[in-house]
C-alpha positions as CSV (number, residue, x, y, z in Angstrom):
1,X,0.5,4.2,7.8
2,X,3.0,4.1,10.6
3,X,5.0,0.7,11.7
4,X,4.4,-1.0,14.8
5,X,6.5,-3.7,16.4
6,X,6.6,-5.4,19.7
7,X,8.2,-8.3,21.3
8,X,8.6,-9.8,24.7
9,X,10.5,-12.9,26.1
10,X,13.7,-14.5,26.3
11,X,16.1,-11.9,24.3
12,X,16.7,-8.3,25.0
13,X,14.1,-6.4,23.5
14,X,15.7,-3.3,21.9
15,X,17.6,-5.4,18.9
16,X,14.6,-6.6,18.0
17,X,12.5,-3.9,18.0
18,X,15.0,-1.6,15.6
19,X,15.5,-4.3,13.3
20,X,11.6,-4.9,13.1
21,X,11.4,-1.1,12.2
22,X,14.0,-1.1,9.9
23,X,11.2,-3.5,7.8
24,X,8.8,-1.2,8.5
25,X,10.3,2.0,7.6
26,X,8.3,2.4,4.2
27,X,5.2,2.8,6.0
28,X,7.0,6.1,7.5
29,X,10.2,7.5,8.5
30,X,9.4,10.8,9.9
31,X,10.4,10.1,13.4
32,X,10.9,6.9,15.4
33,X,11.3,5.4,19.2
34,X,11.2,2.3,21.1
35,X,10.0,2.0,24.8
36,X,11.8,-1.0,26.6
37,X,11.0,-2.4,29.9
38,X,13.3,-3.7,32.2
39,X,11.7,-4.8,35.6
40,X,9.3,-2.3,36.7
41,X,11.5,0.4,34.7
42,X,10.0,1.8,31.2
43,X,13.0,3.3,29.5
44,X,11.4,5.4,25.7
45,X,14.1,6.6,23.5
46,X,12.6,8.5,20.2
47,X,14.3,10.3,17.4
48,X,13.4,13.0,14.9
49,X,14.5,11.2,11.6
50,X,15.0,7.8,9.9
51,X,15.8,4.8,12.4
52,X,19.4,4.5,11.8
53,X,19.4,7.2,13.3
54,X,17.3,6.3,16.2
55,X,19.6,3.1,16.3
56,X,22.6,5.6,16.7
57,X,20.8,6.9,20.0
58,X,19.5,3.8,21.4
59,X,23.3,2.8,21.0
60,X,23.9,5.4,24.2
61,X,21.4,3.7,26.4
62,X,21.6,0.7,28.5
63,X,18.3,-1.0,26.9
64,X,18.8,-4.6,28.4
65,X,15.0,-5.0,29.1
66,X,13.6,-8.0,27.3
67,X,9.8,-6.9,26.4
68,X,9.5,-3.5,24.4
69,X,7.6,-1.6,21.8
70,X,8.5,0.6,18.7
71,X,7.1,2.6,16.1
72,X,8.3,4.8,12.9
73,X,6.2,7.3,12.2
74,X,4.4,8.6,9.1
75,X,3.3,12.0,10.8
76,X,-0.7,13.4,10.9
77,X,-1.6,15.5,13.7
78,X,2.1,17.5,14.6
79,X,4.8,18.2,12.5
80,X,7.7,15.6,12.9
81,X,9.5,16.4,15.4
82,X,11.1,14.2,19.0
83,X,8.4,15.3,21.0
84,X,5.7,14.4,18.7
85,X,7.5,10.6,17.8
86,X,5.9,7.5,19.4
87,X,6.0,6.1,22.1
88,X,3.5,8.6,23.8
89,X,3.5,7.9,27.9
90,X,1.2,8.6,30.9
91,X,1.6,11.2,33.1
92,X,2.9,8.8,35.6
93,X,5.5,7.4,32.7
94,X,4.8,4.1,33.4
95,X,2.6,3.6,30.4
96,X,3.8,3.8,27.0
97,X,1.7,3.4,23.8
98,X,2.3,3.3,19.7
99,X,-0.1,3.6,17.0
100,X,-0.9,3.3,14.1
101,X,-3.8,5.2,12.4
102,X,-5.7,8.3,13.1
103,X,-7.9,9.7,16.4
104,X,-10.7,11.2,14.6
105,X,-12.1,12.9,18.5
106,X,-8.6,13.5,20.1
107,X,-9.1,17.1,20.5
108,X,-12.2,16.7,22.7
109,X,-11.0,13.8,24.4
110,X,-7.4,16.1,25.2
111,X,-10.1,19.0,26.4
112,X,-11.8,16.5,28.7
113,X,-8.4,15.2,29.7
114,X,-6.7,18.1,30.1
115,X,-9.6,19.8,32.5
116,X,-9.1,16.6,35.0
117,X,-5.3,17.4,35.3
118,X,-3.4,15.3,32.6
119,X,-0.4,16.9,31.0
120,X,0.0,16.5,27.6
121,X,3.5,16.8,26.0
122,X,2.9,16.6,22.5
123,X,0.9,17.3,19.3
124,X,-0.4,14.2,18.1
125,X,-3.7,12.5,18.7
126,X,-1.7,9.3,20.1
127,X,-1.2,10.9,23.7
128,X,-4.5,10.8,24.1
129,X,-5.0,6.8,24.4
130,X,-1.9,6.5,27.4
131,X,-4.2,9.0,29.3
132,X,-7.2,7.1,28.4
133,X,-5.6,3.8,29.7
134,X,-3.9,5.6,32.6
135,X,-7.7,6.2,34.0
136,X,-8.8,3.3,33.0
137,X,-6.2,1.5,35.2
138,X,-6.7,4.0,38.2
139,X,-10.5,2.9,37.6
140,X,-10.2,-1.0,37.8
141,X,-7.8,-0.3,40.8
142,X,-10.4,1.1,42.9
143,X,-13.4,-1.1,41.6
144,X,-14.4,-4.8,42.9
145,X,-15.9,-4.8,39.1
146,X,-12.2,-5.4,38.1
147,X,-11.2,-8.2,35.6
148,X,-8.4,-10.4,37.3
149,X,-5.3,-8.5,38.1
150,X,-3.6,-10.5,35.5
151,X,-5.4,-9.0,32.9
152,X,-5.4,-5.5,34.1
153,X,-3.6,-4.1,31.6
154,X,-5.6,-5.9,28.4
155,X,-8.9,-4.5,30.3
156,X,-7.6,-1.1,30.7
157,X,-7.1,-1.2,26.9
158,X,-10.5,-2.3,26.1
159,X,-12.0,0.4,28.1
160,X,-10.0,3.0,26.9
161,X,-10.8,2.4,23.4
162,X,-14.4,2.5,23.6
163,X,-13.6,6.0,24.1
164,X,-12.0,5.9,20.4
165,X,-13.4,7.4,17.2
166,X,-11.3,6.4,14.5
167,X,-8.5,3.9,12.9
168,X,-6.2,2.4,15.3
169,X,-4.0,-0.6,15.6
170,X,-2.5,-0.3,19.1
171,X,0.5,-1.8,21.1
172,X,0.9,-0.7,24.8
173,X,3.0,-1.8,27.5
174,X,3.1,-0.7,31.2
175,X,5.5,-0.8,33.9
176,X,2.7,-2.1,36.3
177,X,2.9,-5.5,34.5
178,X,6.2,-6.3,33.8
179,X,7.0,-8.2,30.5
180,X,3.1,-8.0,29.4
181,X,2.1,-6.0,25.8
182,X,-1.6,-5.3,25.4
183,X,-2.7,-4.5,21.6
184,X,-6.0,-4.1,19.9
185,X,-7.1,-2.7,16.3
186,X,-10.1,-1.2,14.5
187,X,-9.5,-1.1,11.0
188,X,-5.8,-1.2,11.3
189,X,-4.1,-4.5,11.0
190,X,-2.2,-6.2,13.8
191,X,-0.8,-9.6,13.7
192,X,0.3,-11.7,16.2
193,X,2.9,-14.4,15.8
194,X,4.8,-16.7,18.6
195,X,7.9,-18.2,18.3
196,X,10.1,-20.5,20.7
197,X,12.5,-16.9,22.4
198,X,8.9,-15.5,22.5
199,X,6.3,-13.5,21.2
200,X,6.4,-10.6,18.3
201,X,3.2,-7.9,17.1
202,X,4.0,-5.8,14.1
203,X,1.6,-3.8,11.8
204,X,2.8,-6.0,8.9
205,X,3.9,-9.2,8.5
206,X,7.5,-8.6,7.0
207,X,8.4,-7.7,10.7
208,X,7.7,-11.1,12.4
209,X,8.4,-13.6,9.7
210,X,12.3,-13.7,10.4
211,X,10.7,-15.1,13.8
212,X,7.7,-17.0,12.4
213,X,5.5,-17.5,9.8
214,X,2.0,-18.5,11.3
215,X,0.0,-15.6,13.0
216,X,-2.9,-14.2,14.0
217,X,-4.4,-11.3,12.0
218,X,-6.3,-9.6,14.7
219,X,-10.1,-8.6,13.7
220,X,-11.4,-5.4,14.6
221,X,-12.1,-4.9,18.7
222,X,-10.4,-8.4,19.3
223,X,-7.7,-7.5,22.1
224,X,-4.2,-9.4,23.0
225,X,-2.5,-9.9,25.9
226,X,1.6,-11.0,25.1
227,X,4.0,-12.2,27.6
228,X,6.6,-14.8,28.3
229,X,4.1,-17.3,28.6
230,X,2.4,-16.7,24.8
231,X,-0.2,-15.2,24.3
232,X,-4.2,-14.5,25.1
233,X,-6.7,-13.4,22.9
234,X,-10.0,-11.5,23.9
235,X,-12.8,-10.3,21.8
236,X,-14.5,-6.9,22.1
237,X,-16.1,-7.9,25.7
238,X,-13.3,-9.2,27.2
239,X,-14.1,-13.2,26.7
240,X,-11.0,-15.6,25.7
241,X,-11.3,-16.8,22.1
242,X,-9.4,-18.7,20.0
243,X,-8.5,-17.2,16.4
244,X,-7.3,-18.7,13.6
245,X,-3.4,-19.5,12.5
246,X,-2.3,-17.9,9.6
247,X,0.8,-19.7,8.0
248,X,2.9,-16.8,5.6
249,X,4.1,-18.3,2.8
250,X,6.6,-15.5,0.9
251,X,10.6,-15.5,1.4
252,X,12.3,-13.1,3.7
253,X,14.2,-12.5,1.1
254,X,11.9,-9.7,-0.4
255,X,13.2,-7.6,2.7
256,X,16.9,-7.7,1.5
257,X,18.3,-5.5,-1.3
258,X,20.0,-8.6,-2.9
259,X,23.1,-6.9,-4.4
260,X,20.4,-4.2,-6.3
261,X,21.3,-0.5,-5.5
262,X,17.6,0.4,-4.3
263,X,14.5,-2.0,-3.4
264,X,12.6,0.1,-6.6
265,X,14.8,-1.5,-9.2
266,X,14.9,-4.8,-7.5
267,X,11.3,-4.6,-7.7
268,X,10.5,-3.7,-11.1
269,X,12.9,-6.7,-12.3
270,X,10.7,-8.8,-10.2
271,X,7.8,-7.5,-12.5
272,X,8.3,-10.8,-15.2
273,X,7.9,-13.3,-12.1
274,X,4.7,-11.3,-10.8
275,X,3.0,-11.9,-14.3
276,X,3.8,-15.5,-14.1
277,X,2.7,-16.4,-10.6
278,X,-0.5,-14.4,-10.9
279,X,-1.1,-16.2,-13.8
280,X,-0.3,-19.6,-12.5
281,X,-3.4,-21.7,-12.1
282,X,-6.1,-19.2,-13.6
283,X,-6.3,-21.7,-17.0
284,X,-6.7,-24.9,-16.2
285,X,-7.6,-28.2,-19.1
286,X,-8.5,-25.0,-21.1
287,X,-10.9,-22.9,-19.0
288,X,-9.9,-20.3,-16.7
289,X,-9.8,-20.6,-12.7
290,X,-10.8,-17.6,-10.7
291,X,-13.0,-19.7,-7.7
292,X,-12.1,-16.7,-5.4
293,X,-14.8,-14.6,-6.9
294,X,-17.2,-16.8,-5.3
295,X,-20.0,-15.8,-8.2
296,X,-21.5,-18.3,-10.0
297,X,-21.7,-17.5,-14.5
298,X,-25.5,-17.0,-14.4
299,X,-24.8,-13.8,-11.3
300,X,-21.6,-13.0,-13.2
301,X,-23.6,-12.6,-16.4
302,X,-26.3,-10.4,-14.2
303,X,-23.7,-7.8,-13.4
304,X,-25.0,-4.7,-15.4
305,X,-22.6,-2.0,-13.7
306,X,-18.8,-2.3,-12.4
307,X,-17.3,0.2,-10.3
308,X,-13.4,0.1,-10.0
309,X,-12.6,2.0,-6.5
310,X,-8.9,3.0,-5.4
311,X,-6.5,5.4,-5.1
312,X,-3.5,6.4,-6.5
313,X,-1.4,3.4,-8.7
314,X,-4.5,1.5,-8.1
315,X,-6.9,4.2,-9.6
316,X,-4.7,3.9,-12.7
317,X,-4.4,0.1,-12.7
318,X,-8.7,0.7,-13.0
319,X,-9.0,3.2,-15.4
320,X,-6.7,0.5,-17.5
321,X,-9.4,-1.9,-16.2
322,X,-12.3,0.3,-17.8
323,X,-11.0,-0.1,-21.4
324,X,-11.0,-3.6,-21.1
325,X,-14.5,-4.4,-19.3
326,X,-16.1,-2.1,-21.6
327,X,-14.4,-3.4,-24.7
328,X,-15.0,-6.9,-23.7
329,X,-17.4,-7.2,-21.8
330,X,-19.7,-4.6,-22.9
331,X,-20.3,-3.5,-19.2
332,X,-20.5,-0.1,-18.3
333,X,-17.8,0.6,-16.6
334,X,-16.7,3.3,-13.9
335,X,-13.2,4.5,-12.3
336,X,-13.6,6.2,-9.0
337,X,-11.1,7.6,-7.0
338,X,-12.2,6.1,-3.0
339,X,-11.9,9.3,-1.3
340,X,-14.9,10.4,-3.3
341,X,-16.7,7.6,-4.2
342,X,-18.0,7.7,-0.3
343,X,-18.6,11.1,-0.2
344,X,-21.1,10.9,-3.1
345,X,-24.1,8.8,-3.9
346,X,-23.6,6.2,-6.5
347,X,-25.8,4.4,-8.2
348,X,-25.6,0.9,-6.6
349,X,-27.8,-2.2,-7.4
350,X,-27.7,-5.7,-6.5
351,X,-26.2,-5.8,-9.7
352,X,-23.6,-3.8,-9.3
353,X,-19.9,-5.3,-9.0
354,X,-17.4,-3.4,-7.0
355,X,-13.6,-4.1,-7.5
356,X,-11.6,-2.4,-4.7
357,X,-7.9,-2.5,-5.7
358,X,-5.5,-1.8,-3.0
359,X,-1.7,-2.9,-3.0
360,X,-1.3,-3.2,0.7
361,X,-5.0,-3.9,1.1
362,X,-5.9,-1.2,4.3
363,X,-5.9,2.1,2.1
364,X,-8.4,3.9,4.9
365,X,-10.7,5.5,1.8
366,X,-10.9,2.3,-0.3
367,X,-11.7,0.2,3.1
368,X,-14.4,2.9,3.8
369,X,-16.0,2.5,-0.3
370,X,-15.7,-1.0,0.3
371,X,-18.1,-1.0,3.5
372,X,-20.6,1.4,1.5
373,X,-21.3,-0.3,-0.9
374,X,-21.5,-3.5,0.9
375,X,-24.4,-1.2,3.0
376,X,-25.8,-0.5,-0.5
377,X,-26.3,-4.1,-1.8
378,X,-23.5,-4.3,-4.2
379,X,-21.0,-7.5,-4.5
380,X,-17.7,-6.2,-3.8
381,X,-14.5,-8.1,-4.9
382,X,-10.9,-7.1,-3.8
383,X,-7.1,-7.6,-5.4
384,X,-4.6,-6.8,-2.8
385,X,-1.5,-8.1,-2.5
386,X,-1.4,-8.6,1.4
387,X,-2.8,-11.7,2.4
388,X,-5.4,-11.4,5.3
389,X,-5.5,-7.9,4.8
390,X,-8.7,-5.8,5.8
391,X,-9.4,-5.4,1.9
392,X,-9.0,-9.3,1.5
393,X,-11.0,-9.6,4.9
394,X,-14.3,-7.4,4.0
395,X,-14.0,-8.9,0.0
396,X,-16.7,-11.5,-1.0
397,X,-13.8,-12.3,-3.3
398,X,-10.4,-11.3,-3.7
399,X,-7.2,-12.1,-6.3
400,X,-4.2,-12.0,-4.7
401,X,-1.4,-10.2,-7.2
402,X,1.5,-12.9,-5.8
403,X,3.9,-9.7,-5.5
404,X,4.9,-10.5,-2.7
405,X,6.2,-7.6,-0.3
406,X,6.9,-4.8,-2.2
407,X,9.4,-2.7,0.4
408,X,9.5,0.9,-2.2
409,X,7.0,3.3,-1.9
410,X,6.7,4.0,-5.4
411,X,4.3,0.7,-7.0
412,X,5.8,-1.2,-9.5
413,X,5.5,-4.7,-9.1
414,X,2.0,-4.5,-7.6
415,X,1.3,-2.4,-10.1
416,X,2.0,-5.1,-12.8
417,X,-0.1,-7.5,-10.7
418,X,-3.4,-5.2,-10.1
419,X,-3.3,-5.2,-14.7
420,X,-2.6,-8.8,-15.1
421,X,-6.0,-9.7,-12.5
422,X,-7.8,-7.2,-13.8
423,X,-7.4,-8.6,-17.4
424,X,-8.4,-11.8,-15.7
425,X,-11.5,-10.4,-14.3
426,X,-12.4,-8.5,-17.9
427,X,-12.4,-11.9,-19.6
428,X,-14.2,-13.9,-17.1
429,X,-16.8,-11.0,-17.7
430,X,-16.6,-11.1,-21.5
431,X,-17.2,-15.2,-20.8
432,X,-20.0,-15.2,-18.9
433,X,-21.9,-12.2,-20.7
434,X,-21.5,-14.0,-24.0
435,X,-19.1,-11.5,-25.9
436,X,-16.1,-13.7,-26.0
437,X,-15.6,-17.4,-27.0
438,X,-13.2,-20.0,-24.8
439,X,-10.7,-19.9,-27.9
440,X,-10.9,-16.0,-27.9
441,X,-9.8,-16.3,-24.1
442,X,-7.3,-18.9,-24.3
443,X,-5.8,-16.8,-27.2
444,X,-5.6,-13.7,-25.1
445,X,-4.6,-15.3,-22.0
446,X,-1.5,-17.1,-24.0
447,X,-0.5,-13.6,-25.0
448,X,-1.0,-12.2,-21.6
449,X,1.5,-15.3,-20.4
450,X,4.1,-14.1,-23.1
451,X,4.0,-10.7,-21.9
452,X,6.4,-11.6,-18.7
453,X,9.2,-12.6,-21.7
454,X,8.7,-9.1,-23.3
455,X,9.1,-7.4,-19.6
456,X,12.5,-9.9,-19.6
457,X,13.3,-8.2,-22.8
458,X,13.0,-4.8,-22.0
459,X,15.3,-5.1,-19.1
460,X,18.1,-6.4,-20.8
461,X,18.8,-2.9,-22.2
462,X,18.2,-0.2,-20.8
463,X,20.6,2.1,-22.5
464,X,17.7,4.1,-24.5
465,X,15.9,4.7,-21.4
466,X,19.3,5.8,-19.5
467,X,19.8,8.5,-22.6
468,X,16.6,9.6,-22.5
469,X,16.8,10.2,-18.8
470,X,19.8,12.2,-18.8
471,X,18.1,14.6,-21.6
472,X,15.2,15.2,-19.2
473,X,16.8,15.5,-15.5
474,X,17.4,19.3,-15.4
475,X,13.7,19.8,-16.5
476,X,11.6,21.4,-14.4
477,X,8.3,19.9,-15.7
478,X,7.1,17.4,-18.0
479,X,4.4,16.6,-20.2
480,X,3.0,12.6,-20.4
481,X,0.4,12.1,-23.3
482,X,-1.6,9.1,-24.8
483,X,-4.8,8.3,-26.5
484,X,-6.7,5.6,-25.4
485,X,-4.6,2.9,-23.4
486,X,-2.3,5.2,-24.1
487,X,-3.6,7.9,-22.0
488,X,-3.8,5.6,-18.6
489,X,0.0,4.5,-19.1
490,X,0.5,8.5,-19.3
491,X,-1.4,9.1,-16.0
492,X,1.1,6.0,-14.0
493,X,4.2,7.4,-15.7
494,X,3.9,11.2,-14.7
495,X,2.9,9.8,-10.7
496,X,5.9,7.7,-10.9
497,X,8.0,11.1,-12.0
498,X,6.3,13.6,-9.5
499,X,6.4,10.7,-6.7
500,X,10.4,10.3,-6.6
501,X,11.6,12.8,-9.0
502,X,9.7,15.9,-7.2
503,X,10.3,16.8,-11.2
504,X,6.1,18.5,-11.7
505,X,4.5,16.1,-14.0
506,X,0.9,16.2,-16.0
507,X,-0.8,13.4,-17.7
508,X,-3.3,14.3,-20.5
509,X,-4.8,12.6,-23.0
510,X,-2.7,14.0,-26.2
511,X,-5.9,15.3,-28.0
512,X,-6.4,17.7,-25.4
513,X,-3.5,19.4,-25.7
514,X,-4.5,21.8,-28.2
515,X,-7.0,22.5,-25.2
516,X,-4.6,24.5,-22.8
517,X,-1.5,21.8,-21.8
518,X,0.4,22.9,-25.4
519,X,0.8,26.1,-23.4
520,X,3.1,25.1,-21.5
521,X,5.6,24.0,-24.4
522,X,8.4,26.1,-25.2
523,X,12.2,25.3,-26.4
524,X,13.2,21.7,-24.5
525,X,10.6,21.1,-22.7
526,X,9.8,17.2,-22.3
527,X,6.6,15.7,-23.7
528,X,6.7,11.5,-22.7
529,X,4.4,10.2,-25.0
530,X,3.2,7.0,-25.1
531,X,3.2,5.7,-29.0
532,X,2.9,2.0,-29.6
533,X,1.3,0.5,-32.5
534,X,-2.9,0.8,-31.8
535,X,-5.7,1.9,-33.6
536,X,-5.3,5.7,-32.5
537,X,-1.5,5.5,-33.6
538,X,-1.7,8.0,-35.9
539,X,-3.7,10.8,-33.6
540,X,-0.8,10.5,-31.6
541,X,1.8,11.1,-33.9
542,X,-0.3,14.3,-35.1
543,X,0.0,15.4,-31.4
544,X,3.4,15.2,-31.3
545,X,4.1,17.3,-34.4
546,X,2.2,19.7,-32.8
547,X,4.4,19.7,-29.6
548,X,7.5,19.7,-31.7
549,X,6.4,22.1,-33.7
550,X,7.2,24.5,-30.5
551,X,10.1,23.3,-29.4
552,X,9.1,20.4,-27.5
553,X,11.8,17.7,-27.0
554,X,9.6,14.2,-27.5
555,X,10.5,11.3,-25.9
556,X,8.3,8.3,-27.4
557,X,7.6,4.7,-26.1
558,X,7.1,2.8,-29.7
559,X,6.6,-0.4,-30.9
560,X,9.6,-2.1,-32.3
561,X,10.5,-2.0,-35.7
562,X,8.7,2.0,-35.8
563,X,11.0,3.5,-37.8
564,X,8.6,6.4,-39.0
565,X,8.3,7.5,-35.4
566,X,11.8,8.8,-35.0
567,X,10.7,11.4,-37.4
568,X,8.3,12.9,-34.9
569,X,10.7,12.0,-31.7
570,X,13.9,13.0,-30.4
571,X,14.5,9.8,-28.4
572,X,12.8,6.2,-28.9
573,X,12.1,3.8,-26.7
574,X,11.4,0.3,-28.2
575,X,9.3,-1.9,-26.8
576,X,7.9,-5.4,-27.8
577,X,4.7,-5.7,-30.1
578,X,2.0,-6.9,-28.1
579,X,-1.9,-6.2,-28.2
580,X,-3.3,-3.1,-27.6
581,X,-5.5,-4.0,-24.6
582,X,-2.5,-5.4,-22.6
583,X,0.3,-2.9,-24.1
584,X,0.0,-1.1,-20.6
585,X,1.7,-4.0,-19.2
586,X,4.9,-3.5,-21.6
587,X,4.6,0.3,-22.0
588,X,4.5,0.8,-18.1
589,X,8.3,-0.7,-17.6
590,X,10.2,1.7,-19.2
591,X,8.4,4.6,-17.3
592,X,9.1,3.0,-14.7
593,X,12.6,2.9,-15.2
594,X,12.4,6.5,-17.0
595,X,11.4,7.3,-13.6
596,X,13.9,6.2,-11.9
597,X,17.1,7.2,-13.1
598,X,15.9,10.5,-13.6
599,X,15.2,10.6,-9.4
600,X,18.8,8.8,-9.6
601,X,20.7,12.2,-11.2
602,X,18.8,14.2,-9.0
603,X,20.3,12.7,-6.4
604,X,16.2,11.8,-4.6
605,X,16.0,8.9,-2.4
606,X,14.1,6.1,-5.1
607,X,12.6,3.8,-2.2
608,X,11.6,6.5,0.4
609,X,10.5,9.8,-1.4
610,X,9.9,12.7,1.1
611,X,6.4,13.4,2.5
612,X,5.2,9.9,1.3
613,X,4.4,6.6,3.0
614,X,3.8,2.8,1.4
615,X,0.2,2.4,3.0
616,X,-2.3,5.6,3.7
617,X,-4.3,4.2,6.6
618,X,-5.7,7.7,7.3
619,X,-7.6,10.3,4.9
């Protein structure tokens, strides 16, 4: 979950490289550094902290080199720290490498290292891959075996990182061969893109595009070579190969703030657009489009078990999911959280359909489900929002949410996207099992389409939300409750709290809390509940008599033109009237911005929450 970015040509290096990371800082902004070569000269300049302040530093240096490497860091192994910040050198200092991912056998790699003289100077599993290509290059020095010098450093790479267990993209450059990045990946992604001032690697796309817009996404064990000329690929035995051209098609503009105070509430006003694009083209003459799937009605209408994997947002954006396979489709349906889906052993058929949701599309423990079940016979489809990621690559199918990049750590937009595809993937179930007509779809799917005006709506005011806010951000805790959709809209809105409030927030399902959560209610204390118009309304409002009748101050989400609710709820939040099944798509806005300007009055950093990262590459 750490960026990487690289460039060499024409233009001096360093400009590039802290602009590129300044794109990349969601993935991490624990620590950062560049390493710029000049001639023979490696120069490495690394910073505890964000990379403005790196920037700052560079600013000291004479950094006129025109090939370099860089990297913010999202820290693992070793507390953040200068010493423990990338780039990580050679004893020699005339290797320098960044990475992105974890070393799953660095500490008996270090031991073996260590007992044949290296020095380390840091904490981190990284350090371990310079030493690893430092021998490597000694090795093909002294050998007749020896690729051609030209390639040297590309070979050394490739070596070293059959030594590797674990996730890495890597980007190394060495003073031995001036002006020349090596980089290779194994489950991380690295892409490749040259332009006419030269060539440019990142760990995401937003960091080259300014540049150009076709790449190469590197497949695992494929290796690189960049230098002034352009660039060389390799696969995993060293043979030149020729991959395929990528073309990016999303504006640079989803970088930029664009006049908005913080990327989160740029991105959560981008939400009615999302619905709208990810819609576009799925009902065609009347019948709805999703070729991607690649599964034909008579094996859709096989499927006899769907199992939603991911983790976090995603997980929620799934247990939404559930409600509407089951209710539609009449397919058992089940919600598993990736870390432990692979760690157990589920019961997987031919039959089974696996739907791994993933917003930037190389969540580590969803990538790992993925590949299980794949090994267990199970059709696996993805919706991601990167395109080419490794969740798209390793899909049999995949929907793409048309977010575009979404820059704040906290999921909104995506968010939005993962509902709207899953409600595309619960009716073409329901179609092809038989338990929904075409005019029952095209209804639904007209009043999915009118959602994105209702999301318009809610934005225009936001004044009830603002109030609402102010009442709870001195709280110390909070309470989210729903009942049926209800109670997955609960789970997003209390991870949107805890994730850039740091206000402690629980989700339950409200009849529950008569079951140990209405202990923690006394005089104040805020209870979010989530109250639209559905079949379990009144259970709700029951609940929140109960949590008012101890001092509870309710703050309800409610369907426009509720009057009766006020009765039960210190502040309303009205929202348009849609159906029940795709009310998490309207409900989930004004948590969102609930969210938000509580973090606001607490004074919390909205697009970069502390301890927190876009992407978790690493479990």
């Amino acid at each position: 979950m750490c960026g990487i970015v690289g460039y060499t040509g024409s233009r001096p290096a360093a400009p590039i490289l802290l602009d590129g990371l300044a794109k990349l800082e969601y993935r991490g902004y624990d620590s950062a550094g560049i390493a710029v070569m000049e001639g023979e000269t490696l120069q490495v300049v690394r910073r505890r902290g964000k990379v403005a302040e790196l920037a700052h530093t560079a600013g000291h240096f004479d950094l006129a080199g025109t090939c370099g490497i860089g990297h913010t860091r999202w820290a693992t192994h070793g507390r953040p720290s200068e010493a423990n910040a990338h780039p990580h050198t050679s004893c020699a200092g005339d290797i320098a490498v960044v990475h992105n991912g974890i070393i799953e056998n660095f500490a008996d790699l270090r031991e073996e290292l260590e007992g044949r003289g290296h020095v380390f100077r840091s904490e981190t599993d990284t350090e371990v891959v310079a030493h690893l290509v430092e021998e490597a290059y000694e090795g093909l020095a002294k050998t007749s075996s020896a690729k051609s010098e030209a390639n040297g450093l590309v070979e050394a790479v490739r070596i070293a990182s059959m030594r590797l267990v674990g996730s890495f993209g890597l980007a190394i450059a060495s003073s031995r061969e001036p002006g020349v990045i090596a980089v290779t990946r194994r489950d991380m992604p690295i892409i490749v893109g040259a332009a006419d001032d030269g060539v440019y690697v990142a760990s995401d796309a937003i960091a080259v595009i300014g540049a150009t817009r076709d790449v190469v996404f590197l497949e695992d064990g494929q290796l690189a070579r960049l230098s002034v000329e352009g660039v060389e690929y390799f696969d995993d035995h060293g043979r030149r190969i020729l991959p395929e051209v990528v073309h990016i098609s999303w504006d640079m503009d989803v970088a930029e703030k664009g006049g908005w105070p913080d990327f989160m509430l740029k991105e959560i006003h981008e939400q009615p657009r999302v619905i709208r694009d990810t819609l576009a083209g799925r009902l065609v003459g009347g019948h709805r489009e999703i070729d991607e799937l690649d599964m034909t009605s008579e094996e859709l209408n096989l499927v006899d078990r769907v199992y939603v994997i991911a983790c976090g947002t995603s997980y929620h954006a799934g247990l939404i999911a559930k409600e509407m396979i089951e209710c539609w489709a009449r397919i058992p349906c089940e919600v598993e959280v990736a870390s432990e889906f692979r760690y157990r052993n589920p019961i997987i058929t031919p039959t089974t359909l696996v739907v791994a949701v993933s917003q930037s599309g190389e969540t580590a423990d969803t990538l790992a489900a993925i590949r299980d079940a794949r090994i267990k016979g199970a059709r696996v489809f993805g919706i991601t929002n990167v395109l080419g990621s490794p969740v798209a690559r390793e899909s049999d199918g995949v929907i793409y949410t048309k977010a575009n990049k979404e820059i704040a750590v906290a999921s909104t937009k995506s968010f939005l996207g993962q509902v709207v595809s899953l409600t595309l993937l619960a009716l073409l179930l329901a179609q092809a099992k038989g338990k929904m007509r075409m005019n029952q779809i095209r209804l639904i799917f007209r009043e999915l389409a009118d959602t994105a005006e209702q999301v318009e709506r809610i934005l225009t005011d936001a004044s009830s939300i603002e109030e609402a806010a102010r009442a709870c951000a001195n709280a110390t805790s909070a309470l989210f409750v729903g009942r049926g959709m209800g109670a997955a809209i609960a789970r997003e809105g209390a991870l949107k709290l805890k994730e850039i409030s740091y206000l402690h927030a629980e989700a339950y399902p409200a009849g529950e809390m008569k079951h140990g959560p209405i202990a923690l209610i006394d005089e104040g204390f805020p209870v979010i509940a989530i109250a639209t118009e559905s079949p379990v309304y009144d259970k709700v409002t029951s609940n929140l008599q109960e949590s008012k009748a101890r001092g509870a101050m309710v703050i309800a989400i409610a369907t426009e033109g509720d009057e009766a609710i006020r009765e039960h709820a210190d502040h309303v939040i009205y929202i348009p009237k849609v159906r029940d099944t795709l009310s998490p798509i309207t409900a989930s806005v004004p948590l969102q911005l609930l969210a938000r300007s509580i973090a606001v009055m607490r004074g919390c950093d909205v697009d970069q929450p502390r301890n927190l990262a876009k992407s978790v590459t690493v479990e």
